[in-house]
C-alpha positions as CSV (number, residue, x, y, z in Angstrom):
1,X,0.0,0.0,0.0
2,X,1.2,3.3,-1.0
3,X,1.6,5.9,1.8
4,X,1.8,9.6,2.3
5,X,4.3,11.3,4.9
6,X,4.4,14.4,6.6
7,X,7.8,16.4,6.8
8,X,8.2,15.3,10.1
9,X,7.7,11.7,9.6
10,X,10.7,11.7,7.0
11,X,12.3,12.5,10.0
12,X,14.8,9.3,11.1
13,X,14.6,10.2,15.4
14,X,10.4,10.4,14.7
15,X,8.6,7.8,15.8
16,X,4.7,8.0,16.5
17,X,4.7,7.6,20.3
18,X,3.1,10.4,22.1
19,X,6.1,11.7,23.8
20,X,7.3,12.6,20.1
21,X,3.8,13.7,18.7
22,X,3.9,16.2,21.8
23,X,7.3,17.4,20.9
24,X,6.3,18.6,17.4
25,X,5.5,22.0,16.9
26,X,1.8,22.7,17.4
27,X,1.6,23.8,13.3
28,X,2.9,20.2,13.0
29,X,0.4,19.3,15.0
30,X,-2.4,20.9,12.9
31,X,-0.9,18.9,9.5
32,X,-1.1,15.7,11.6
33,X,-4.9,16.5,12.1
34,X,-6.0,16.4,8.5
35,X,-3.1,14.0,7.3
36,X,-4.8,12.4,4.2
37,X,-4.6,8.8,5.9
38,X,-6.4,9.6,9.1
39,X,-9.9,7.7,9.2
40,X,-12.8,9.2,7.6
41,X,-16.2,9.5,8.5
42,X,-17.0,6.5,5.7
43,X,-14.0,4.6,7.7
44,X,-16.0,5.3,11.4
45,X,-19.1,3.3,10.2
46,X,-17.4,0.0,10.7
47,X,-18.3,1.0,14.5
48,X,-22.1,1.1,14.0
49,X,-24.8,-1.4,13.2
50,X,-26.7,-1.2,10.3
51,X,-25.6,2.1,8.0
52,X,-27.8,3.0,6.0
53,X,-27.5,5.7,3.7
54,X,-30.2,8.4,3.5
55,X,-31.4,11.6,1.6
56,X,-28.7,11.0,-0.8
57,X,-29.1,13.5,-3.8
58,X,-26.1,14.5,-6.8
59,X,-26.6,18.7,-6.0
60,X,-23.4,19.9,-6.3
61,X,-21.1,19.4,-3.0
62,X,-23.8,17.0,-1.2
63,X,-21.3,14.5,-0.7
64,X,-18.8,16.7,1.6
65,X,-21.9,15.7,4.1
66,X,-23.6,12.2,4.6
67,X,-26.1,10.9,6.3
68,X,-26.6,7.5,7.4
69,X,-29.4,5.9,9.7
70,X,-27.6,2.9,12.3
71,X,-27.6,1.9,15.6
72,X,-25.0,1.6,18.2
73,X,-24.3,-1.0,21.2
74,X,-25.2,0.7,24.5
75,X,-24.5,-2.5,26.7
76,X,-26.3,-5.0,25.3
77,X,-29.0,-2.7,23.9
78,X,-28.9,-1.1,20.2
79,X,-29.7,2.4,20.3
80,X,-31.1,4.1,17.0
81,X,-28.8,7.2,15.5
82,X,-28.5,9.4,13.1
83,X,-25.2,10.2,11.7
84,X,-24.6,13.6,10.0
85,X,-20.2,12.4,8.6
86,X,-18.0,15.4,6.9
87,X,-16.5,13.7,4.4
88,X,-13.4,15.8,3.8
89,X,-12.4,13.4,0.5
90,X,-13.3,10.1,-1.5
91,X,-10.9,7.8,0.7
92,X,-8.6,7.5,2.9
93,X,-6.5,5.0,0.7
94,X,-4.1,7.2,-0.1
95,X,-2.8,5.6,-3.2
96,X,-6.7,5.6,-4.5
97,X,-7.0,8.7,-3.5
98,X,-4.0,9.7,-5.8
99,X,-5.7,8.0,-8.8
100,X,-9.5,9.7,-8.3
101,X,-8.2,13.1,-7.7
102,X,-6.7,12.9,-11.3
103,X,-9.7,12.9,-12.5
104,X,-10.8,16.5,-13.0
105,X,-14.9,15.5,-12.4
106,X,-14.0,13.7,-9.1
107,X,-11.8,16.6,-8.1
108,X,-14.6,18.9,-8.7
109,X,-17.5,16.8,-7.2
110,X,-15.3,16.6,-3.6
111,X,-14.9,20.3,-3.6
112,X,-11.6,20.5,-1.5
113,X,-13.4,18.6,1.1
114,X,-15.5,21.8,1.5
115,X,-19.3,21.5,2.3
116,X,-22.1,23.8,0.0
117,X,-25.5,24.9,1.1
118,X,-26.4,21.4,-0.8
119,X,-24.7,19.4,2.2
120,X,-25.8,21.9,4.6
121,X,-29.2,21.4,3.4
122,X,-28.5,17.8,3.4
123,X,-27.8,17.7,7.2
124,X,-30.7,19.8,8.4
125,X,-32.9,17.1,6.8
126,X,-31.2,14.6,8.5
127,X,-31.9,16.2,11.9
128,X,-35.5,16.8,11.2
129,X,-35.5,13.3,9.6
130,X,-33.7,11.7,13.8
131,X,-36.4,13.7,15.4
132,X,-39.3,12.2,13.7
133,X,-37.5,8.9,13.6
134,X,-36.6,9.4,17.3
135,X,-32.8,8.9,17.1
136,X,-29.7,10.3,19.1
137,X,-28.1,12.8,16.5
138,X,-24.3,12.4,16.0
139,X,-22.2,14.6,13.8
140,X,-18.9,14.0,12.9
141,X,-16.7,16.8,12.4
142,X,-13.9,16.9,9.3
143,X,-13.8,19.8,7.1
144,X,-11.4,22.9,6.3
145,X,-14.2,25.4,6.6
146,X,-17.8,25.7,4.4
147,X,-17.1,26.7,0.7
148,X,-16.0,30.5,-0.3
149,X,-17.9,31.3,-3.6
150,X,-19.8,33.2,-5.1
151,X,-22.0,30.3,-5.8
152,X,-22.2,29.1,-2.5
153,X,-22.9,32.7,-1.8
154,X,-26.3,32.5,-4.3
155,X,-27.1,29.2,-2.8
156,X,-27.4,31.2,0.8
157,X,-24.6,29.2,2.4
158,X,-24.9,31.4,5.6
159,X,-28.4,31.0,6.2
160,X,-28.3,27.2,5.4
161,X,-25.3,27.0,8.1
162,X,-27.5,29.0,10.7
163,X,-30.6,26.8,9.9
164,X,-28.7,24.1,11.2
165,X,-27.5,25.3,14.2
166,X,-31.1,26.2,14.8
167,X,-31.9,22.8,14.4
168,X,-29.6,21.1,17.0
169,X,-29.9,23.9,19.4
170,X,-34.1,22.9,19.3
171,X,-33.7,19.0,19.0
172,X,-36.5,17.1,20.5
173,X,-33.6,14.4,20.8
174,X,-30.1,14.4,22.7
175,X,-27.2,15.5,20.0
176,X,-23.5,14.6,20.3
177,X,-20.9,16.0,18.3
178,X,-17.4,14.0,17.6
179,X,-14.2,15.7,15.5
180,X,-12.4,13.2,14.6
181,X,-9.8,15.3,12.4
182,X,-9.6,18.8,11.4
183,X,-12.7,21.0,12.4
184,X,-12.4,24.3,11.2
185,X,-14.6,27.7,10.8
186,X,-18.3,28.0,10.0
187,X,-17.9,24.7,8.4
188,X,-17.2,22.7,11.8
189,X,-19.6,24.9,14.1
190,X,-22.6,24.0,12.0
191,X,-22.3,21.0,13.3
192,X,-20.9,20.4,16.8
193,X,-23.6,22.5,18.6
194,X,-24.4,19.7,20.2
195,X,-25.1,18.4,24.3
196,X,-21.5,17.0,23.9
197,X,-18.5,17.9,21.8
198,X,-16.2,15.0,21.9
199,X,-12.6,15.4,19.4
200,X,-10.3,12.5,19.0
201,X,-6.6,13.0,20.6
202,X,-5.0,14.7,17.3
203,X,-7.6,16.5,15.8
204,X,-7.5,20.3,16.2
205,X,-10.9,23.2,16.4
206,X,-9.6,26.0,14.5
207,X,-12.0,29.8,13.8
208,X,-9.7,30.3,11.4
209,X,-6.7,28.1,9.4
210,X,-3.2,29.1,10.9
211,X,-1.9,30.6,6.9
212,X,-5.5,32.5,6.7
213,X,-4.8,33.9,10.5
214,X,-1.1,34.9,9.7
215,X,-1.9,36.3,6.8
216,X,-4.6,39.1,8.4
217,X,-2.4,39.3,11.8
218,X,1.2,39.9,10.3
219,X,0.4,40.5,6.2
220,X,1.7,37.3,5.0
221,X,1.6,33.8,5.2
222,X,5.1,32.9,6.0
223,X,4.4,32.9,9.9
224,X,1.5,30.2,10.1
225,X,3.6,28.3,12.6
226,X,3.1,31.1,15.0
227,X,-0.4,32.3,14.2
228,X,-0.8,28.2,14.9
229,X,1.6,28.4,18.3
230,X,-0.7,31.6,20.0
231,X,-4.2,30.3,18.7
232,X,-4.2,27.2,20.8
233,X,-6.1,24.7,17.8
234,X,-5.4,21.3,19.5
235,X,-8.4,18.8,20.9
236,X,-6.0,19.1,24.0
237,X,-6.4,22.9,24.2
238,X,-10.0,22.9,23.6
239,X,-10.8,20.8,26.9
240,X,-8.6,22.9,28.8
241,X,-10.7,26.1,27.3
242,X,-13.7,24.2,28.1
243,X,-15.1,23.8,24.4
244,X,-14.4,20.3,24.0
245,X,-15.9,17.7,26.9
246,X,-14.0,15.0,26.8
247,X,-11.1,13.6,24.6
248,X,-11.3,9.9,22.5
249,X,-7.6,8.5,23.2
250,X,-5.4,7.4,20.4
251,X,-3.8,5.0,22.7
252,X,-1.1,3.5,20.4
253,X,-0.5,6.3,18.4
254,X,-2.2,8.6,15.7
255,X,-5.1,7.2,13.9
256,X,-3.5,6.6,10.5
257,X,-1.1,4.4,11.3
258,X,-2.8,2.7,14.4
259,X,-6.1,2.7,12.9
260,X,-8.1,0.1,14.7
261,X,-7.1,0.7,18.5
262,X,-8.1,4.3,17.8
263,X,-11.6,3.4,16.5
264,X,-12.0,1.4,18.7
265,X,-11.8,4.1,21.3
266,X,-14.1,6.1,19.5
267,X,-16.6,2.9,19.7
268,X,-16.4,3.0,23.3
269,X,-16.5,6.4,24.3
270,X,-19.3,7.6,22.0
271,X,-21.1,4.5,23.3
272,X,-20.9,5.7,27.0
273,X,-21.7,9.3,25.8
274,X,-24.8,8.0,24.4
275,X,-25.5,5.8,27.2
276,X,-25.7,9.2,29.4
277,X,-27.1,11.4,26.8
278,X,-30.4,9.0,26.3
279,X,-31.1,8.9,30.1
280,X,-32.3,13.0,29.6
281,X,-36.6,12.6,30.0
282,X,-37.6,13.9,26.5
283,X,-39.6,17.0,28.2
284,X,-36.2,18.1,29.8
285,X,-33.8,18.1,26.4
286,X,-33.9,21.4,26.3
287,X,-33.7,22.7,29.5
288,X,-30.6,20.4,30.4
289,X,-29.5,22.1,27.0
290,X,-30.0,25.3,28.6
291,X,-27.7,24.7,31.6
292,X,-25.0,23.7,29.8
293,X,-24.6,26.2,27.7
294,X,-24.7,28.8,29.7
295,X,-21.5,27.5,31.0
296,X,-19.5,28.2,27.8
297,X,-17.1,31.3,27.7
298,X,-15.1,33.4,29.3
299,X,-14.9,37.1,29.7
300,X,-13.9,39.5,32.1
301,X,-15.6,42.7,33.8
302,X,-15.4,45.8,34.4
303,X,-16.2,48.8,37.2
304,X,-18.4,51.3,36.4
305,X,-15.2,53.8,37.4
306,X,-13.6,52.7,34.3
307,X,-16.4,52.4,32.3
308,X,-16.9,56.0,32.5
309,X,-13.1,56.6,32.0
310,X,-14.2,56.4,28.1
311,X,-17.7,56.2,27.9
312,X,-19.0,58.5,25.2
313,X,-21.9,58.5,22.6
314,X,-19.9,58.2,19.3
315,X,-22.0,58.9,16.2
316,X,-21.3,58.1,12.5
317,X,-24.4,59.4,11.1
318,X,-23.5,62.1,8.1
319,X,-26.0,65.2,9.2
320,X,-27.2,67.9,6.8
321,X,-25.2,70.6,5.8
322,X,-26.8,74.2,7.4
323,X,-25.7,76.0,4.2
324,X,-25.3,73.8,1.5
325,X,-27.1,71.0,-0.3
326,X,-24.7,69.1,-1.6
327,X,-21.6,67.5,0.1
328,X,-18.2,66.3,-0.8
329,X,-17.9,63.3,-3.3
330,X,-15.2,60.8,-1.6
331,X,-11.9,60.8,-3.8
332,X,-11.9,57.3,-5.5
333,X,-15.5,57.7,-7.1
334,X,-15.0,56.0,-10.5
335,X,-18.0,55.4,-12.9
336,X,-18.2,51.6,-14.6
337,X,-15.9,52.9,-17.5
338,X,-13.1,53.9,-14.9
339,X,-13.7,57.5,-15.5
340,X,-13.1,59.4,-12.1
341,X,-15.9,61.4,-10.8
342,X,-15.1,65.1,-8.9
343,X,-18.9,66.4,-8.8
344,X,-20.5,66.5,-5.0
345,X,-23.0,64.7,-4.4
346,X,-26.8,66.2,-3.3
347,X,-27.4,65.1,0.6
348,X,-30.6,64.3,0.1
349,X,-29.7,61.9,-2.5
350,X,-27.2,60.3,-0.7
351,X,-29.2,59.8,2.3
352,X,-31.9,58.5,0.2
353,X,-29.4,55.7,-0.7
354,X,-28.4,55.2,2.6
355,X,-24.9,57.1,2.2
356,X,-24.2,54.5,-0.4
357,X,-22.4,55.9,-3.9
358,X,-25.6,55.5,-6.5
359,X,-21.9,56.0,-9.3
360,X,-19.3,53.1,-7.7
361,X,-20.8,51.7,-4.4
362,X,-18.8,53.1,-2.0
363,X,-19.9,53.3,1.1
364,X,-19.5,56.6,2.7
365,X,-20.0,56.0,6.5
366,X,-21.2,52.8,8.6
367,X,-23.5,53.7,11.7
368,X,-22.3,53.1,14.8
369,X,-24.5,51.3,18.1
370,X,-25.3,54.6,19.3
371,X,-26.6,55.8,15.8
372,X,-29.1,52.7,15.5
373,X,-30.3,53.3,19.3
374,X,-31.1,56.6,18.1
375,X,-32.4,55.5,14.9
376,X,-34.2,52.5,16.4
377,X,-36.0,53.1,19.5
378,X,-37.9,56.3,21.0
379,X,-36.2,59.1,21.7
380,X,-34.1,58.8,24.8
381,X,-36.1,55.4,25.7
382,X,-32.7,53.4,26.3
383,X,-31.3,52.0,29.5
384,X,-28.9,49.8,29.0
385,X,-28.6,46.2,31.3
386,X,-26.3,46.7,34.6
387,X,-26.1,42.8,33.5
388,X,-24.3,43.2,30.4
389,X,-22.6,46.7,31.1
390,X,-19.7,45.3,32.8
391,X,-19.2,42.6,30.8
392,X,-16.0,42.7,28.4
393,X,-13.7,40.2,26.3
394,X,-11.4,38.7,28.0
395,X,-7.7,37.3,26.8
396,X,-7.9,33.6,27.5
397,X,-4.8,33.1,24.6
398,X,-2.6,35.9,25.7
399,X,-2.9,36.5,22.1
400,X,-0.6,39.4,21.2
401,X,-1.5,43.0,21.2
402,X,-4.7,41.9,21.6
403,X,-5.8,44.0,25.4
404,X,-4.0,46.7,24.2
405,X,-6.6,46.8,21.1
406,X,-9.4,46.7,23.1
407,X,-8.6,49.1,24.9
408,X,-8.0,51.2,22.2
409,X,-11.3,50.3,21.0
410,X,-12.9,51.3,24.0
411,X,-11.5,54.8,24.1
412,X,-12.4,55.1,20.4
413,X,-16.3,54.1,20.2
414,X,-17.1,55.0,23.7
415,X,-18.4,51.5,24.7
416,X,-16.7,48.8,26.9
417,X,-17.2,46.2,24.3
418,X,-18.7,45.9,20.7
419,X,-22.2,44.8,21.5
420,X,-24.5,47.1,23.6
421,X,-28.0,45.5,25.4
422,X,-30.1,47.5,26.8
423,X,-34.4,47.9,27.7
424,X,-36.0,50.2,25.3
425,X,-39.2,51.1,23.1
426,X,-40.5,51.5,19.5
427,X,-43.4,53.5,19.1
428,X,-44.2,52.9,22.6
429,X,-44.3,49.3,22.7
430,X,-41.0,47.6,25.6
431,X,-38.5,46.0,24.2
432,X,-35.3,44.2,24.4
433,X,-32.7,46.3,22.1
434,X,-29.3,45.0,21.5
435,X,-26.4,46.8,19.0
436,X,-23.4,46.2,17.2
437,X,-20.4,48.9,17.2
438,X,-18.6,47.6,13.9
439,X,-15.9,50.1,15.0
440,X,-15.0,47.9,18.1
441,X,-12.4,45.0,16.6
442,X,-15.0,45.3,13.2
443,X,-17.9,43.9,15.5
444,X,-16.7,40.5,15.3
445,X,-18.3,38.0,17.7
446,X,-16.5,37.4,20.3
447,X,-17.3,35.4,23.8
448,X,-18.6,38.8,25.8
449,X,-20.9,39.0,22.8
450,X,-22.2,35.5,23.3
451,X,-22.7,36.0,27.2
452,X,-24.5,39.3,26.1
453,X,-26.8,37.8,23.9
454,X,-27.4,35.4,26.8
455,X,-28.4,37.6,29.1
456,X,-30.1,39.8,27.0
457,X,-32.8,36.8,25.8
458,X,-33.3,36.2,29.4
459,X,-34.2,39.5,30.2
460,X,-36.7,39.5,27.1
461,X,-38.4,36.3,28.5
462,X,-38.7,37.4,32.3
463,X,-39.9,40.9,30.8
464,X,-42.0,39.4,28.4
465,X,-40.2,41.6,25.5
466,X,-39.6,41.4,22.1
467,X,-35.8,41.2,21.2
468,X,-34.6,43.1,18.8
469,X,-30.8,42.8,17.3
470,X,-29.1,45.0,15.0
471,X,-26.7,42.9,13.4
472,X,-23.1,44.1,11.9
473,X,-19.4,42.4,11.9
474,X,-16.6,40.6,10.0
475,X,-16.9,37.3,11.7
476,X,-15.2,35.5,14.6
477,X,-12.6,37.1,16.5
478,X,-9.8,34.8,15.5
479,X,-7.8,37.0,18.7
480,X,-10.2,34.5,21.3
481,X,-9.3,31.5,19.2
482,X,-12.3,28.9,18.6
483,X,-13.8,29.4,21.9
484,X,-14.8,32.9,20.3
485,X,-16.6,30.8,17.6
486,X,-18.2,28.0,19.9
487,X,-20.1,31.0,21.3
488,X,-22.3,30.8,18.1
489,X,-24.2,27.7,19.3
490,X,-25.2,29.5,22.7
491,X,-26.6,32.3,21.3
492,X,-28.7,30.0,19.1
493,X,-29.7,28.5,21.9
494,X,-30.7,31.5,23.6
495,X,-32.9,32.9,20.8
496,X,-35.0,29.7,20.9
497,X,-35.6,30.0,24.0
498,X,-36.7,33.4,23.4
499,X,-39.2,32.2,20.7
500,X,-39.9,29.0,22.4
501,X,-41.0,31.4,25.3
502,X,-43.7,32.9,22.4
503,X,-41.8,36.2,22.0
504,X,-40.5,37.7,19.0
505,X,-36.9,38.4,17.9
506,X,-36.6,40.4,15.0
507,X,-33.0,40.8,13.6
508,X,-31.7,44.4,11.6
509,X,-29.2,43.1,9.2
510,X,-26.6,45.8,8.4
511,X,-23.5,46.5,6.8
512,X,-21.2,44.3,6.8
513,X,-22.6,41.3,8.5
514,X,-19.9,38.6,7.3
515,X,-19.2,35.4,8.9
516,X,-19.7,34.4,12.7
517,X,-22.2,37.6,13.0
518,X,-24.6,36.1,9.9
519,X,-24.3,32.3,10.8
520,X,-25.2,33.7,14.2
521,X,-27.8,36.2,15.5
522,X,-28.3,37.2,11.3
523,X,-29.8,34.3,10.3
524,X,-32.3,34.5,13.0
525,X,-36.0,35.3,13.8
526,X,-37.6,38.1,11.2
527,X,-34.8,39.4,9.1
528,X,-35.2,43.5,8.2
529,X,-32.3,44.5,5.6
530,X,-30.8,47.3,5.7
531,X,-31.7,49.4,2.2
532,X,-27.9,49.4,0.0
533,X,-26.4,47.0,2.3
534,X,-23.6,45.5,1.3
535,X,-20.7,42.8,2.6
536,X,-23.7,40.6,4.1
537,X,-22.9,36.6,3.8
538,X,-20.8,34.0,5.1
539,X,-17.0,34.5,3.1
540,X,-15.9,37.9,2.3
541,X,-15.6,39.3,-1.4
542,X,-11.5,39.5,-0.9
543,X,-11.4,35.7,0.4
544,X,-13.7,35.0,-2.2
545,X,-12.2,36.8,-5.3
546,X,-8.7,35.3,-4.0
547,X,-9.7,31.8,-3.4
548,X,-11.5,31.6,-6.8
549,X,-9.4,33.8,-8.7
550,X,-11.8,35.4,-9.9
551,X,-14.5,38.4,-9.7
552,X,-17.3,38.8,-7.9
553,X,-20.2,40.2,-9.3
554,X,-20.6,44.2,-9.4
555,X,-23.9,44.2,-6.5
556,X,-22.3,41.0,-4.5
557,X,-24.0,40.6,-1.1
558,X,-25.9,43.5,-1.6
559,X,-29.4,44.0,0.0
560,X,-30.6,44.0,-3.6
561,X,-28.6,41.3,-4.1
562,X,-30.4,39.5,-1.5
563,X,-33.4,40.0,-3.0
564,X,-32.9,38.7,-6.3
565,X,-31.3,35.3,-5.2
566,X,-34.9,35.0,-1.9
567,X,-32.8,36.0,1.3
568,X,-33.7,39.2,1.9
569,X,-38.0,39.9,1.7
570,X,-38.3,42.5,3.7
571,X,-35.8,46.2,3.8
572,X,-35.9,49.4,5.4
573,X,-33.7,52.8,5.5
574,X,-32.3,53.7,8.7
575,X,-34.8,56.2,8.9
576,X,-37.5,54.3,8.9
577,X,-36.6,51.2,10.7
578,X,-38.6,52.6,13.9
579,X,-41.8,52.3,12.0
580,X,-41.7,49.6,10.0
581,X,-40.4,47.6,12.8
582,X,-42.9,48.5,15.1
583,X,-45.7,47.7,12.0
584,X,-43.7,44.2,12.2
585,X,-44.5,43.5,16.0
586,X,-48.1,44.6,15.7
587,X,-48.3,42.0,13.0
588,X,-46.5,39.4,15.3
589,X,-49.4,40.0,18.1
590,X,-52.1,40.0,16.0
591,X,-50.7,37.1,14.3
592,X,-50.1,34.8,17.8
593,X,-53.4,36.5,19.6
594,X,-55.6,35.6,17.0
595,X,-57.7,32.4,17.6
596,X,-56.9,29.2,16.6
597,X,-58.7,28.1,13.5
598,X,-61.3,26.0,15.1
599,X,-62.0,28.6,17.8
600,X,-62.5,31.3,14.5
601,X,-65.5,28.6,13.0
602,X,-67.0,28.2,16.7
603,X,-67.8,31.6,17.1
């Protein structure tokens, strides 16, 4: 049998005991995780009864994701599953391997191992498909991250990837999740929102790939060993940040060369994971889900002293000139032929479009919290929580520079972290209001965020409130490692929990909302778009345009981009967001008050 190796296994000290895997660097250690001989998911069904394939379909990337109905030995019992595999390739026969991937078609149809809102589609049926069938859910976790095109793009890969976190976070039945290589980005946390997150010994849970981490952090990718070294990827890490429960042992070494002792593990652990998980009363899923999620992250606080050290309101919003009606055109403004453009612009033309160049799309401002509380809710009708004032992001990796940006953050929008929650009211009626300062770290999500969001859905329930969120940021924050992006998961929980309690949450998409922030709170409840947004999706235009090579489309991940492809139905200016939100909770009550259609023919 052919076989691949690894720099370091060319090595003549290397052997594969654990004393030497340990001693590698931990960017070795992330190449060990997705070496092409490691077991599959395909490999892992030798450990379950009965696989049966299911909702098997030939749309383009389906096969990154599989689904297979089986049973596993709980004692001397067989417990019914459904299994949701990442398949990150055809094999993991490396010498077959070599021989498909030569093969332009089979190249093509595995996608890099990448999964498309086909497979993400894919998996949501499957966990509709365990609940109906009453089976344990287990996903298994191998994949670089979800696709970055422009096609995935049109196919509404973010929303597909939020839909299934919805899903797990509301299961009627227990959910486990198992990485059993590499689990990286929006592509892994679809999946492993589960009641347990179990990773085998050398697998790693990564936000972002060392090279793609480097390459923002230091402007090139030359220093992915270090980006690796401070981001703390392995399985091993991730119990001791508390985002991974419990570790499957590769007792005699990494799983592709000691293959069956390592499965065998998995067998038995995942067994006595769903041994525990099954004994949950059906009527208390969610609850128990409830309690262990509000155990995930980390984050510091603050005192009020210090709060109001840099506390400021910091607005964005362009005003109206007193003595002119035009304003300055911003200095790149090129028309589609390249010409440049030097005329000003009319204000009321520009607000109109939402400070949005009608000539070349550039954006002239982005609001910041303060300008959508003012925008938003009734004049001075804000308070914000003493819950969630104090709370701020905390350095769990000692990641470099990184307090020192906060801090600067702070000081520059005037708010201890990037997301604001606070009790409010729109055209009268209470509400729960929560904001996003893109200005603070580009309003990635972050753990505070997550703890926020928590809070904030509690306050809506015991307050009976609608929740409101105005959604804007880049993504993760790759500076908290993956425990910024396991975050995501809680907050879906806590938004069911919200609706589940028979309250709306209505979501303000704005721009950009990119990544973590639109798998997250974005692809939640009753969307509102922002008129001439731009930037919203799940993989940025540049990571796009340089993954493909090519360019995106001239209104990409615009609002009225949105609407042509069905993801956006409903948008509003700024200025009228106050109104046509509160039009949308009117509708909401008369909606849920109105009598049941057999009460409506009885009277």
């Amino acid at each position: 049998m052919e076989h691949f190796y690894l720099p370091f296994e060319k090595r003549e000290e290397f052997s594969y005991s654990h004393e030497a895997v340990e001693a590698l660097s931990e960017y070795e250690k992330y190449q060990l995780s997705f070496h092409p001989e490691r077991p599959k998911y395909l490999d892992y069904l030798s450990v379950f009864s009965e696989p049966e394939e299911c909702l098997s379909n030939d749309e383009f990337g389906s096969c990154v994701i599989q689904t297979h109905r089986a049973a596993i030995l709980c004692g001397k019992e067989r417990v019914p599953v459904m299994l949701i595999g990442q398949q990150s390739g055809p094999t993991s026969d490396f010498g077959l391997m070599k021989k498909l991937m030569r093969d332009p078609l089979s190249v093509k149809r595995w996608n890099h191992g990448m999964p498309t809102p086909a497979a993400f589609r894919k998996a949501f049926d499957a966990i509709k498909l365990a609940e109906t069938e009453n089976r344990i859910i287990i996903t298994i976790i191998d994949t670089a991250g979800a696709d970055p095109s422009e096609e995935s793009e049109a196919g509404g890969i973010a929303w597909n990837i939020g839909r299934c976190m919805q899903a797990l976070a509301e299961s009627r039945t227990p959910t486990l999740s198992v990485i059993i290589n590499r689990g990286c980005s929006g592509g892994a946390v679809a999946l492993t929102g589960c009641d347990g997150v179990l990773a085998m010994e050398y697998s790693t849970f990564l936000v972002i790939s060392p090279e793609a981490c480097s390459s923002i952090l230091f402007h090139t990718r030359h220093k992915a060993g270090l980006a690796a070294e401070i981001s703390q990827i392995t399985s091993k890490e991730g119990v001791k940040n508390g985002i991974i429960d419990e570790l499957i042992t590769e007792p005699d070494g990494p799983a592709h060369r000691f293959r069956e002792p390592a499965m065998e593990s998995f067998r038995v652990t995942v067994a006595a994971w769903i041994e525990k998980l099954r004994a949950t009363p059906a009527d208390k899923i969610f609850e128990t889900r409830m309690r262990r999620w509000e155990k995930i992250g980390r984050w510091d606080t603050i005192s009020e002293e210090d709060i109001l050290a840099f506390e400021k309101p910091v607005t964005y919003f362009i005003p109206k000139p007193e003595k002119r009606l035009f304003i300055a055109r911003h200095k790149r403004c090129t028309d589609i032929d390249g010409k440049k453009i030097h005329d000003p612009v009319l204000y009321t033309t520009l607000l109109a479009d939402n400070f949005v160049c009608s000539t070349c799309g550039h954006r002239y401002t982005r609001l910041s919290a303060h300008d959508y509380i003012d925008l938003v809710l009734d004049r001075d009708s804000f308070r914000e929580h003493p819950e969630t004032r104090h709370v701020v992001d905390r350095d769990i990796l000692d990641f470099p520079g990184y307090q020192q940006k906060i801090e600067a953050a702070q000081h520059k929008t005037g708010a201890a972290s990037a997301f604001i929650t606070g009790d409010g009211a729109i055209e009268g009626e209470a509400v729960v209001f929560c904001a996003t300062n893109f200005n603070f770290l580009g309003g990635s999500f972050c753990m505070s965020t997550g703890e926020k969001i928590w809070l904030a859905a509690k306050k809506a329930i015991a307050g009976r409130k609608p929740l409101i969120i105005q959604a804007s940021g880049g993504g993760a924050r790759m500076h908290e490692g993956c425990s910024s992006m396991v975050s995501l998961p809680k907050l879906h929980v806590a938004l069911s929990s919200v609706e589940k309690a028979g309250l709306p949450v209505i979501t303000i998409v704005t721009d950009p909302t990119l990544g973590g922030v639109a798998i997250g709170f974005a692809s939640r409840g009753w969307r509102v778009f922002e008129h001439n947004a731009g930037n919203i999706g799940f993989s940025g235009k540049r990571v796009i345009e340089q993954y493909t090579g090519k360019s995106t489309s001239r209104d990409f991940q615009t609002t009225s981009w949105l609407m042509q492809k069905g993801f956006a139905k409903r948008t509003s200016l700024p200025g009228n967001m106050r109104h046509d939100i509160a039009v949308l909770l009117r509708q909401y009550k008369e909606e849920h008050d109105a009598p049941a259609p057999s009460e409506k023919l009885s009277q």
